[in-house]
N, C-alpha and C positions, 0 to 999 in steps of 0.2 A: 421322613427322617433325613438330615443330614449330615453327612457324614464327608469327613475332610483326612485328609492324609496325607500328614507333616513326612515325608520322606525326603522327596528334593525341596528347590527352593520357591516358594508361592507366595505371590503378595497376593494378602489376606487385609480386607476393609476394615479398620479401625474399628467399627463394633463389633465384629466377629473372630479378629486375632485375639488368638490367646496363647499370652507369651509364656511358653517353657521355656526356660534358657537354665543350661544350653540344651538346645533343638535336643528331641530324643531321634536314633536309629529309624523309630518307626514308633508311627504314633496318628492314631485313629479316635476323631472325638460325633458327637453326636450334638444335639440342641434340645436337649430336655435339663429343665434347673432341677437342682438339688440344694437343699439347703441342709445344715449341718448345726449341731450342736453340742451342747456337753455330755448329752445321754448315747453317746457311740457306745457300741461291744465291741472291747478289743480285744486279740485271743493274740497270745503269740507262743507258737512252737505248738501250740494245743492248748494253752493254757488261756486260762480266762483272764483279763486284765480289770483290776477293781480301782475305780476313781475315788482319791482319798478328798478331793476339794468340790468334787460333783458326783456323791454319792448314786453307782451304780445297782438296781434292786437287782440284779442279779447274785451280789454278794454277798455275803455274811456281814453280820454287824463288825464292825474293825472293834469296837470298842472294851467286845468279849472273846472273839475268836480271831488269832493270828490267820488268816487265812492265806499269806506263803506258804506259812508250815502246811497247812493240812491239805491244798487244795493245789500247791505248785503253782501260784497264780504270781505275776507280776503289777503290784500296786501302782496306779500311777497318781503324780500330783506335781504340780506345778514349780519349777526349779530344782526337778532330784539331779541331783551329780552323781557319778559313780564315787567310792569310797578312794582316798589318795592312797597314790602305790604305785610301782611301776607294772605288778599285776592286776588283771580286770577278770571279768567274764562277760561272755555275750550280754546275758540277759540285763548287766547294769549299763553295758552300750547301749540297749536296744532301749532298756525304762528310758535312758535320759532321753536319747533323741525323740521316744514319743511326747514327752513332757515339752519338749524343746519347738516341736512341732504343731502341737496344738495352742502353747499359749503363741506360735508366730497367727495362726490364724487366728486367735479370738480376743488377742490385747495389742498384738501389731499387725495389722492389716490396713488395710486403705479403699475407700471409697476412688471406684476409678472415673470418674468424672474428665481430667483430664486425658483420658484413652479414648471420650465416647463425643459424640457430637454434642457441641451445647444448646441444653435449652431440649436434647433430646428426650423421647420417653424411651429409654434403653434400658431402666431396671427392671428386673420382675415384680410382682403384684404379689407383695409381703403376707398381705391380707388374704390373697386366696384362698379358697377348701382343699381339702386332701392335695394340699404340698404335700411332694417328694422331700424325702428327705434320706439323709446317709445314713442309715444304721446300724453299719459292720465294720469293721477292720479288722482285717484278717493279715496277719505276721508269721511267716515262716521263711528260714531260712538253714537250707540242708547241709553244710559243713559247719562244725565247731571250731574256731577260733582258737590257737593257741591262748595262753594270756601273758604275752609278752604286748599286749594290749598296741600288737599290730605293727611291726616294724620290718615290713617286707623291704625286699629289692624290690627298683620296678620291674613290675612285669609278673609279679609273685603273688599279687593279692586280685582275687577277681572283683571288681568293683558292679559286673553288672546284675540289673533286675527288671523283674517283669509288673507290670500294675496292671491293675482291673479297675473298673468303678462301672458295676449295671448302672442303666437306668435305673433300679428298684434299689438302687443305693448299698447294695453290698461290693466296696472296696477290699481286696488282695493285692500281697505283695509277696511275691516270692524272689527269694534271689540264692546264691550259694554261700558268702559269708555277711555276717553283723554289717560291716562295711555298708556293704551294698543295700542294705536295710537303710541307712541313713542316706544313701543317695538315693532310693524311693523316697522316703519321706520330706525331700525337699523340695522333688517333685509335685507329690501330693498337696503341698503347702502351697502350691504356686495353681493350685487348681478353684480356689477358693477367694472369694471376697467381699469385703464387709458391704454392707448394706447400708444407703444412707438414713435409716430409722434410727442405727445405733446400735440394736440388738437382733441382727439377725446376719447370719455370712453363707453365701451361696456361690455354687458354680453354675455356669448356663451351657456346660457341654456332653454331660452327661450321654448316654455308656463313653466309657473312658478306655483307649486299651494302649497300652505304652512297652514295648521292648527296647532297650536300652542299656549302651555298657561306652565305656572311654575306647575312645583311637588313642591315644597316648597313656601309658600309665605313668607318667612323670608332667604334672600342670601345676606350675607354681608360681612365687613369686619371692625376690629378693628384698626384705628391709634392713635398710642400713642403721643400725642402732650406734657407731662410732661415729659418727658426724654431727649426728642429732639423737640425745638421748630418749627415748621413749619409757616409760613409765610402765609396770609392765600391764595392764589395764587395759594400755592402748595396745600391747602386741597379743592380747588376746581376745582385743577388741577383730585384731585386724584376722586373727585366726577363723571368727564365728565369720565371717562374711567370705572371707575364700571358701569354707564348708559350702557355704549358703551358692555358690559360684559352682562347687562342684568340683573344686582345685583342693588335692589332696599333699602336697608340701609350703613350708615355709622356710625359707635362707635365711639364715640369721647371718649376715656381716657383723659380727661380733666386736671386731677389736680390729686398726687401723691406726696412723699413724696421730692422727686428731685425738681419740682418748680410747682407753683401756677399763671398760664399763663390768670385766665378768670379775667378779671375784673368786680367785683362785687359793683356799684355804693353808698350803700348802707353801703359797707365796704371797702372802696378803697384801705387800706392798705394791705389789702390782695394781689391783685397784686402789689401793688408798690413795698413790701419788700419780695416773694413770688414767684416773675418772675424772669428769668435768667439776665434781663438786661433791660434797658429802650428800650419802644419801642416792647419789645417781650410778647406783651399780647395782647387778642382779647376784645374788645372794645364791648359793645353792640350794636352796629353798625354793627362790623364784625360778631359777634354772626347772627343777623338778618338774614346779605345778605348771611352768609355760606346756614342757612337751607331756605330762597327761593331760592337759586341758586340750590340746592339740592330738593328741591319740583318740581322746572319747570321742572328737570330732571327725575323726577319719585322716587328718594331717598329720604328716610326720616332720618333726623340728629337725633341720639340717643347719650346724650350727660352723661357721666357716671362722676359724683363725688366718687372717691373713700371712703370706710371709714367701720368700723371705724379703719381698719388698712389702711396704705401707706399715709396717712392722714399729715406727718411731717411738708411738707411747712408749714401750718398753724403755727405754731412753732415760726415764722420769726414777724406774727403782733398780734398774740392771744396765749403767752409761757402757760400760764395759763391753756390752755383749752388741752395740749398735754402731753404726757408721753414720757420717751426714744427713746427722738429726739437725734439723732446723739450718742446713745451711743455705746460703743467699752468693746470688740469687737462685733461688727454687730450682728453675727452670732446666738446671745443668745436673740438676740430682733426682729430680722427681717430676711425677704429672701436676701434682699441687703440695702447695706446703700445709703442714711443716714436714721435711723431707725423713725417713731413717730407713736404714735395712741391716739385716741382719750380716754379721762379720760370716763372709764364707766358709774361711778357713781355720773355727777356731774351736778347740773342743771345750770351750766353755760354754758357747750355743748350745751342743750336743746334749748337756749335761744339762740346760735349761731347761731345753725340749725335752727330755724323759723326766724333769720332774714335773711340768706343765701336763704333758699328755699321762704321767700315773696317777695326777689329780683328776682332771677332766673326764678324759675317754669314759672310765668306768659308769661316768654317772651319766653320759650319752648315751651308750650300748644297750639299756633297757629298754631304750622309746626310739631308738634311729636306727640303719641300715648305712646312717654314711657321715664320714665327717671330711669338710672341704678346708683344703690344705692353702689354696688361696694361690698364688703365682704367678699374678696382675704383675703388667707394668717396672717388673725392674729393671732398674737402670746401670746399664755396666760401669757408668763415673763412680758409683758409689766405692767399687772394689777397691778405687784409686788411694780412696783415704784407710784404706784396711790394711794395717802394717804387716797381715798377714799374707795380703796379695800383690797390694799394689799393681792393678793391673785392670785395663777395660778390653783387653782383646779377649775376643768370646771363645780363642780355642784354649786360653788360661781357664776361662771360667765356668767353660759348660761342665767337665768332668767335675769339679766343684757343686756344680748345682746336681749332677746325678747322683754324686755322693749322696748330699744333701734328701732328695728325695726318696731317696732307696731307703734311708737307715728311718729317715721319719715315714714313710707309708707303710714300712714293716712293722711298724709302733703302731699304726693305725689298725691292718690287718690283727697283729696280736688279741689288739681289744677289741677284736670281732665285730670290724667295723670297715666300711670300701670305702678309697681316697677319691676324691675329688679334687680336679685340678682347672685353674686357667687355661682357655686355649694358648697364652704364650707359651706354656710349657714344650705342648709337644708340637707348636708350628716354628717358635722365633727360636725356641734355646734346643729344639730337636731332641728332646729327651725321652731315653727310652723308658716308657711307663708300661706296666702291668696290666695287661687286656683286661681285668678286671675295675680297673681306675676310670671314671665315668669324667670325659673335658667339657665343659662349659664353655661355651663360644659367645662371643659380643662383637666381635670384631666385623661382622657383617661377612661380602662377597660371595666368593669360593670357601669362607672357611671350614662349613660345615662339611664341604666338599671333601675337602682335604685331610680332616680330620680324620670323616669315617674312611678315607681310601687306607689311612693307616690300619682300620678294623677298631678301633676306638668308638666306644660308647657316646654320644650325644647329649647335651641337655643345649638348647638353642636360645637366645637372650639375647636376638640382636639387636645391636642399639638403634637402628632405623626405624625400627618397629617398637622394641619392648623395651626399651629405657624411657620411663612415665616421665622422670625430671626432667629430661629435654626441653628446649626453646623454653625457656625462664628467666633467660639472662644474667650475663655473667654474674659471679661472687664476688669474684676481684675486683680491687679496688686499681685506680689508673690516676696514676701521675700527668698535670697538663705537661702538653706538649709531642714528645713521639708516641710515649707508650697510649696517650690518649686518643691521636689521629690516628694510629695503627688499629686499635680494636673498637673502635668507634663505628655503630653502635651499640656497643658492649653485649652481642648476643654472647650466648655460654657453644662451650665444641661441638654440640650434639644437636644444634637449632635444625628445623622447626619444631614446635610441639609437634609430637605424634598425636594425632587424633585418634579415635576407637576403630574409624575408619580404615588408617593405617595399619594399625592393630590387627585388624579382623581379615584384610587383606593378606597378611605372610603366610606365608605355608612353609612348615619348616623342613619337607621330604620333599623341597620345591628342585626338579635336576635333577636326583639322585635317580641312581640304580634300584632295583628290588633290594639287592643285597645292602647296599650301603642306609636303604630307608630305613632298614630295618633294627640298625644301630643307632638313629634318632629314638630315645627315649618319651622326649617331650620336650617342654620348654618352661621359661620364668620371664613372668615380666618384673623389670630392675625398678627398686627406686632407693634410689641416691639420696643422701637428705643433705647435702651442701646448702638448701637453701626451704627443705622440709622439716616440719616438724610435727608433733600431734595436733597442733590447730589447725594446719591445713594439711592435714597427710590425705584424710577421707576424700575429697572434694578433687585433687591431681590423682589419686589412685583408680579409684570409683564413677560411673562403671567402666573406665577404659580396660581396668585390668582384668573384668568379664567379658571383653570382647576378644583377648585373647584365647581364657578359660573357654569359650566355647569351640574357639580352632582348635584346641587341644581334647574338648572332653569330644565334641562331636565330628573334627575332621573339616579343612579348609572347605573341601568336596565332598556334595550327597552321594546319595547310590549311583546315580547315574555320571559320575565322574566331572558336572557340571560346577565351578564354583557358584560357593551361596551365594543371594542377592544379597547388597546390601538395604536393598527395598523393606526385605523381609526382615531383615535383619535389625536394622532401625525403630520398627512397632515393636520387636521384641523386646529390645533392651531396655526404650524409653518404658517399660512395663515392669523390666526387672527392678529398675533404677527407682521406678518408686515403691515397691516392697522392699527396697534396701533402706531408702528414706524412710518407711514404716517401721524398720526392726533399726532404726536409729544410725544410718548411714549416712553422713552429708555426704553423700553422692554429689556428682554435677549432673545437672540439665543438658541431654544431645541435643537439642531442637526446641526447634521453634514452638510456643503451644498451639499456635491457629495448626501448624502443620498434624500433629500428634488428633486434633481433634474434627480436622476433615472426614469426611468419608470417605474421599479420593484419596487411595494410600500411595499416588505418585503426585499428592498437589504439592510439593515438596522435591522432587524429581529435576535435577538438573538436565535436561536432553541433547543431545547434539545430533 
């Protein structure tokens, strides 16, 4: 028997890695195959589980006897969703993601040819007698879930579990909430693969034993839907694959000075004159189904109004309430055009924002823990043109901005919801915020540093690292002559692309204290869509933004305090990256395929 043991970092030979990602805690496999099919016994909580598309004989005929009602069982079959609402219960989390689960293994999987040597005999012998095979799954999980269908703080929900798979093919999963049920079972999904016959799916490492829980309970990522509109298909496109990642938030950039995409019932004008186009706005409706589609998955939608800079749409149905909207040149109002910000000092903003937030908030509160208040990048020239201020000296304008954020985060707190802020807030404008208020940092350096020395909460999104848009080249357009010789050749501010490489290198409790680490929550990798859109969103996201997801779910550093290899690291991903290409992800390609399909998992290895 052998037996291997993912704990630190090991390069593992191309025909014998087998990519979990991200890496579990601990995790111990063997080399006897299993194959699997539709006739699995699922039991969960105790209950027997009956297949409605692959009738199993252990149950009752469906056709004469309910058997929920009589027998407490959980039906499963192919595409179940929980019922819409902002209440759930376990058992409809737990049916989807089994449903969710097995069609990834037996309609989207992948023959891994490219992982194995070519021309190799590396599959098992389909035809053999007495195949192993998987014949249990066993499901329990010891706390009951509220049914606010999971909208913890971090830090509040336990996401970890335990897996079994004998040799004799009885798989278990136990963990403490539903949650953590569906972070086994993507696991599990990743333990299996199709067969190049066509009709058969096996794993070759067989007894299986896996402990497993996140070093971070905040792993996310930021989509900018004001720059480039997305559809909302694609933002829950983009939801199933962070699950699948094991990244439990999504940032929604909401609304920006480019367009004004949420429809706000309350103030309809806003999106009418505010969106890109009719038809290119999310509806309270979609608003809804985005975060329970994203609740059943384990994600929680964090949905950010920028302000009071980026803030310009506004401009389009309330001019009144905005400052140096669209003025020229940019540069002396904004980071990019078209420039607006909110009038500091005026109580008609006030009066906007409590109608704005007794629209919104309410219909967030059900699915979220937090709404980000936005804080990026304002510019003090703007105060200049605000007849209320007239004024860019920052000890005019800070008490203005405290104002500002005290009466709007109390608006947030109300709706029983925590503020989220830009690191300018509390490094550039110094403002006193509420140890409850969780800063997002981009700025790179010391800022993490500095943040938490305040006792300020973390989310970490440095651009050197986690801003996916990078090195793409500039947007702007250039005039021949200075402005052309000047930014010539037109890289964008954030060049070079980060690589997954990059990525997978930061450590975001990199310096800190015990005490200061332990106000880093987690992190988001950003993506800006100044020059993305849904045709290439997959392809710039995927899989860089899983090479984050696993510094966060599993920790820069193993047990033994050593950072991961990238060696190891590398066979993993190029594994994950095509079960993402399987379950419909244009991923990109890390490597080379000669590399991916040597034996030598350093023929690929840069040395010095």
């Amino acid at each position: 028997m052998l037996t291997r043991l993912l704990v630190g970092a090991v390069a593992l030979l191309p025909s014998s890695v087998h990519a979990i990602w991200p890496i579990p805690k601990e995790f111990t496999s063997g080399d006897n195959v299993l194959y699997i099919d539709q006739t699995v016994e699922i039991t969960y909580n105790g209950a027997s589980v009956c297949w409605i598309s692959s009738p199993n004989p252990s149950c009752p005929d469906r056709e004469f006897v309910d058997s929920e009602i009589l027998m407490g069982q959980l039906p499963y079959t192919y595409g179940y969703a929980p019922p819409p609402g902002p209440k759930c219960k376990d058992k409809d989390i737990v049916q989807a993601a089994v449903s969710r689960a097995f069609e990834a293994i037996f309609q989207h999987n992948f023959v891994p040819w490219k992982l194995r040597p070519a021309h190799g005999d590396w599959e098992p012998d389909v035809y053999a007698k007495d195949k192993g095979r998987v014949e249990s799954l066993t499901i329990t999980h010891t706390v009951n879930d509220d049914e606010t269908c999971y909208k913890p703080l971090a830090g509040e929900l336990d996401e970890s579990y335990t897996f079994e798979l004998t040799k004799n093919g009885a798989a278990t999963i136990e963990a403490q909430t539903s949650v953590g049920v569906l972070r086994a079972l993507e696991t599990f999904i990743q333990l299996f693969y199709q067969h190049s016959s066509g009709t058969s799916w096996y794993t070759e490492i067989a007894p299986v034993s896996i402990k497993d829980e996140p070093e971070y309970p905040h792993r996310g990522l930021l989509l900018d839907v004001s720059r480039s509109w997305y559809p909302v298909e694609d933002i829950l496109h983009m939801i199933d694959t962070l699950s699948w990642n094991k990244m439990n938030r999504i940032h929604i950039h909401m609304t920006d000075s480019q367009s004004w995409p949420l429809e706000i019932p309350a103030m309809p004008k806003l999106a009418e004159k505010g969106s890109y186009g009719k038809g290119m706005t999310y509806s309270p409706a979609d608003l809804a189904h985005i975060q329970e589609y994203a609740s059943h998955r384990g994600v929680q939608v964090i949905v950010e109004i920028d302000m009071p800079g980026h803030i310009g749409s506004v401009h389009h149905s309330y001019p009144d309430l905005i400052v140096a909207y669209n003025e020229k040149p940019y540069h002396w109002w904004c980071a990019q055009p078209p420039c607006g910000a909110f009038k500091m000092n005026s109580s008609a903003v006030y009066d906007f924002l409590e109608t704005l937030f007794d629209d919104l908030l309410p219909r967030l509160a059900p699915y979220s823990s937090y709404f980000h208040t936005g804080g990026d990048e304002l510019n003090r020239n703007d105060s200049m043109l605000d007849e209320g201020v007239r004024s860019n000296d920052t000890d005019v304008l800070r008490p203005l901005l405290q104002k500002f954020l005290d009466v709007n985060h109390g608006r947030v707190r109300k709706a029983g919801l925590t503020p989220m802020v830009w690191e300018e807030m509390a490094i550039e404008w110094e403002q006193n915020l509420g140890k409850d208020v969780v800063v997002q940092s981009w700025l790179g350096g010391d800022a993490v540093k500095n943040i938490t020395s305040k006792g300020y909460k973390v989310i970490d999104s440095n651009y050197h690292f986690w801003y996916l848009d990078c090195g793409r080249g500039a947007w702007l357009d250039f005039e021949n002559g200075a402005a052309y010789n000047t930014f010539y050749p037109f890289n964008d501010w954030c060049g070079p692309t980060h690589s997954w490489q990059a990525g997978y290198s930061h450590d975001p409790r990199a310096g800190l204290g015990e005490e200061q680490a332990k106000l880093v929550l987690g992190g988001e990798v950003a993506v800006w869509s100044e020059t993305i859109d849904p045709l290439t969103v997959d392809t710039i996201v995927w899989p860089r933004a899983g090479a984050a997801g696993e510094v966060l779910w599993s920790g820069r550093q193993d047990a033994s305090g050593t950072n991961r290899s990238l060696v190891d690291a590398a066979a993993r991903l190029a594994e994950m990256r095509e079960r993402l290409v399987a379950r419909g992800v244009r991923a990109a390609h890390i490597t080379e395929l000669w590399c991916l399909q040597d034996p030598d998992p350093l023929a690929c290895q840069h040395a010095l």
